[in-house]
C-alpha angles and dihedrals in degrees: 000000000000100000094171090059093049093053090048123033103164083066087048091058099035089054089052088054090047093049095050090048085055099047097048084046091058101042084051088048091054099039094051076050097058091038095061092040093049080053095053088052090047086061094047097052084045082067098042140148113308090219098139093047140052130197106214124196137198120217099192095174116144109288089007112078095152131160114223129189130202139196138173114257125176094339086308131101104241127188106240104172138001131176127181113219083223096059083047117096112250147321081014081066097062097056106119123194104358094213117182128008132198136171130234113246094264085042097224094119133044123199111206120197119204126193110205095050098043088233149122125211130206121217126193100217096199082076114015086246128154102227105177140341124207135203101238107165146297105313102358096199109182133004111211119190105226110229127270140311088030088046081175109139125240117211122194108219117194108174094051085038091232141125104217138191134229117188113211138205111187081180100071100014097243127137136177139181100260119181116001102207102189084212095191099045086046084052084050097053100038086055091218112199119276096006101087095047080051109052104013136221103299105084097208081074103060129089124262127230117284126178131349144195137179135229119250096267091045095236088116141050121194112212138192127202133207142050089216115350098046139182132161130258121193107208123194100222095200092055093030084222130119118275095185151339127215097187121209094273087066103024124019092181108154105150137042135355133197139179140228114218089194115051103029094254144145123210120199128163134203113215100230123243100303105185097112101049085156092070123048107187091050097055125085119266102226126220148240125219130205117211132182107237088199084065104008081232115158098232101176140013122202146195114234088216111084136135097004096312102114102199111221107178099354095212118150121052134171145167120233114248087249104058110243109082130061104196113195123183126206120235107208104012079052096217129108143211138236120215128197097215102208088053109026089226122132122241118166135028128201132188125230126225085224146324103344124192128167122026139199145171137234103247084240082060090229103111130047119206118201118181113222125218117233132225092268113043128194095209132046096354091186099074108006100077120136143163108218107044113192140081118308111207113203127188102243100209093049094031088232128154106236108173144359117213123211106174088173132112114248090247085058093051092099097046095035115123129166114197115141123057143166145167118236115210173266079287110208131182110266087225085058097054119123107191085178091066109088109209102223118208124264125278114258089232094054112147114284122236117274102247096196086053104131119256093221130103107253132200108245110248114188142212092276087059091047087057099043088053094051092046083049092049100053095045096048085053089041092053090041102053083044089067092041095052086041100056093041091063086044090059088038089061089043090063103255123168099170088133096057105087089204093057089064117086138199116328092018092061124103 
């Protein structure tokens, strides 16, 4: 029997008190715990395996011209697959800087355009198999898949100065060169406004076609021209016919496009003046448009030089998968914007390890993937030398550069040069597919990116982790408190009023 409680009741009581206060303390204690720790998974799942999607990369260095494919595994890049077009049987073998690279809606395909063979080769992904290559025209540059239904595939040939065709039947895996549009004579003898006062009579004069993209529902291309001079050409793909020109006096577009799926616009980008690469501040910053495809309307013009990035050769250019940002990157000033897309401000800049290109996004919208030109490039030599070719991996949320990739042999490094790139995915099996299902766009107020996430490559943890840890969590709090409500009866049966501030005496009192 307790015979302390019973001769005091007031320290009974007061110990009870005590010991509840103790006890709520504790349970919050341990449920603040397995919030934060259920945070710090969540991050971690917000960074998590890449296994429904691949970056693949071209080197297309002298004597290299390789194909390489990456994937996240276990919070690390990890070459999964790489195939060299010379190791390849012919024609594949012949094929000579594969250039640019883009997938078909369902990615099952890629189309790869390279420039020194005039050609564009088809690879089966499933397999990482070269099914056909086919001659397309003096420097095919880029290959683009048109969007579904057509599916036919639109290559931009600068060196023969045409936009061909190339109709496509995955059925039956068959593919031929369909209409043939020579974009700059039918520019010529059109006599387009302000063309013609440009570049003169004589063909051989004129700019080639660059670089494309489509609008969302695939009736337009949008088409630079250059490589140098530029201008913008709008070509109606069902009547194979010009839509509209913007000439250099009004558009000196020569490089890269995107569009915005959410609000109805078309990104392009001019290089700049590029004759005095070895300064800087004396070289022209280029610039960046904004059109309405609804219109084709040029609604804003901008300067590549903002907030300390001076934007030297503006090139690769890409939305982000959700809609509201618009990154650049710079070519020779190696830096990089970022563009709020509903506003056209910038609002964020980013610095480059060296020489970057082509640019693309993980589908989750967490990684960026620049390819980096190498000392010794195999395209446009004058203003596309770097000094650490690869692959550059940036955190999208933080804008951090995470990684630099150099799947090269140390003999290569020399002749080593990445252009194309391009991100595979989301893979889904071809038995899974659902064509009737239209993908919308995404909403405009679609969830900013976390700017504390962290800028390091984390193993995935899933939902099933999640659940392990919070099952962890509460029995280690349950067990815990048990011990605590345990030894406090036991004190309690000792005798102990520590609880009772008139049980302590003299210098234990406070």
């Amino acid at each position: 029997m307790n015979w302390l409680a019973l001769s005091n009741p007031r320290a009974t009581v007061r110990h009870s008190r005590g010991s509840v206060v103790i006890t709520v303390a504790l349970l919050t204690a341990f449920i603040m715990i397995a919030q934060m720790m259920l945070m710090a998974n969540a991050r971690a799942d917000s960074h998590g395996d890449g296994n429904d999607w691949e970056v693949w990369a071209l080197d297309q260095g002298s004597d290299i011209n390789r194909v390489h494919v990456y994937a996240l595994e276990n919070g690390e890049f990890v070459e999964v697959e790489r195939f060299a077009f010379a190791e390849l049987d012919a024609p594949h073998n012949e094929v000579q800087t594969p250039h640019m690279i883009d997938f078909d809606d369902s990615n099952q395909y890629a189309a790869i355009a390279s420039t020194a063979s005039g050609t564009v080769s088809i690879v089966r992904t499933s397999d990482y198999e070269v099914i056909e290559t086919i001659e397309t025209g003096a420097t095919a540059h880029m290959a683009l898949w048109a969007p579904a239904p057509d599916n036919s595939i639109w290559v931009a040939n600068i060196g023969s100065k045409t936009f061909t065709q190339i109709e496509v039947d995955l059925e039956n895996e068959t593919f031929e060169i369909g209409r043939d549009i020579p974009l700059s004579q039918q520019l010529l003898e059109e006599d387009w406004p302000g063309w013609v006062d440009t570049y003169g009579e004589d063909l051989d004069a004129w700019p080639g076609v660059v670089c494309h993209e489509f609008t969302p529902d695939g009736r337009y291309a949008y088409v630079t021209m250059g490589p140098m001079d530029g201008g913008l050409v709008i070509v109606d793909l069902e009547s194979g016919e010009i839509e509209h020109a913007y000439d250099p006096s009004e558009v000196r577009a020569n490089c890269g496009l995107a569009v915005s799926h959410n609000h109805d616009q078309m990104y392009a980008n001019w290089s700049g003046h590029l004759a005095d690469l070895e300064d800087h501040d004396h070289a022209e910053p280029g610039e960046w448009y904004v059109f309405d495809i609804d219109t084709h309307e040029l609604v804003g013009t901008y300067s590549s030089e903002v907030d300390g990035v001076r934007g030297i050769d503006p090139h690769g250019q890409r939305v982000s998968p959700d809609g509201s940002e618009m990154w650049q990157v710079n070519r020779v000033s190696h830096d990089g914007i970022v563009v709020d897309t509903a506003t056209q401000e910038v609002i964020d800049t980013f610095e480059l390890v060296d020489t970057p290109d082509i640019i693309g996004f993980s589908p989750d919208g967490e990684w960026l993937f620049v390819s980096l030109r190498g000392p010794n490039p195999a395209s446009m030599p004058h203003v596309a030398a770097g000094q650490t070719p690869g692959i550059e991996v940036f955190d999208v949320a933080s804008r951090q550069s995470v990684a630099v990739l150099q799947p090269f042999d140390e003999d290569e490094a020399e002749a080593s040069d990445f252009h194309g790139i391009n991100v595979r995915g989301p893979i889904q099996d071809p038995t899974e597919a659902d064509d009737s299902v239209e993908a919308e766009a995404p909403a405009d107020d679609a969830a900013e990116p976390d700017d504390d996430a962290t800028a390091d490559l984390v193993p995935a943890t899933g939902s099933e982790s999640s659940i392990t840890l919070l099952v962890t969590v509460m029995a280690f709090g349950a067990g815990a408190l048990a011990l605590m409500i345990g030894l406090g009866l036991r004190l309690q049966s000792a005798g102990c009023t520590c609880t009772d501030p008139e049980s302590l005496t003299g210098s234990n009192r406070h």
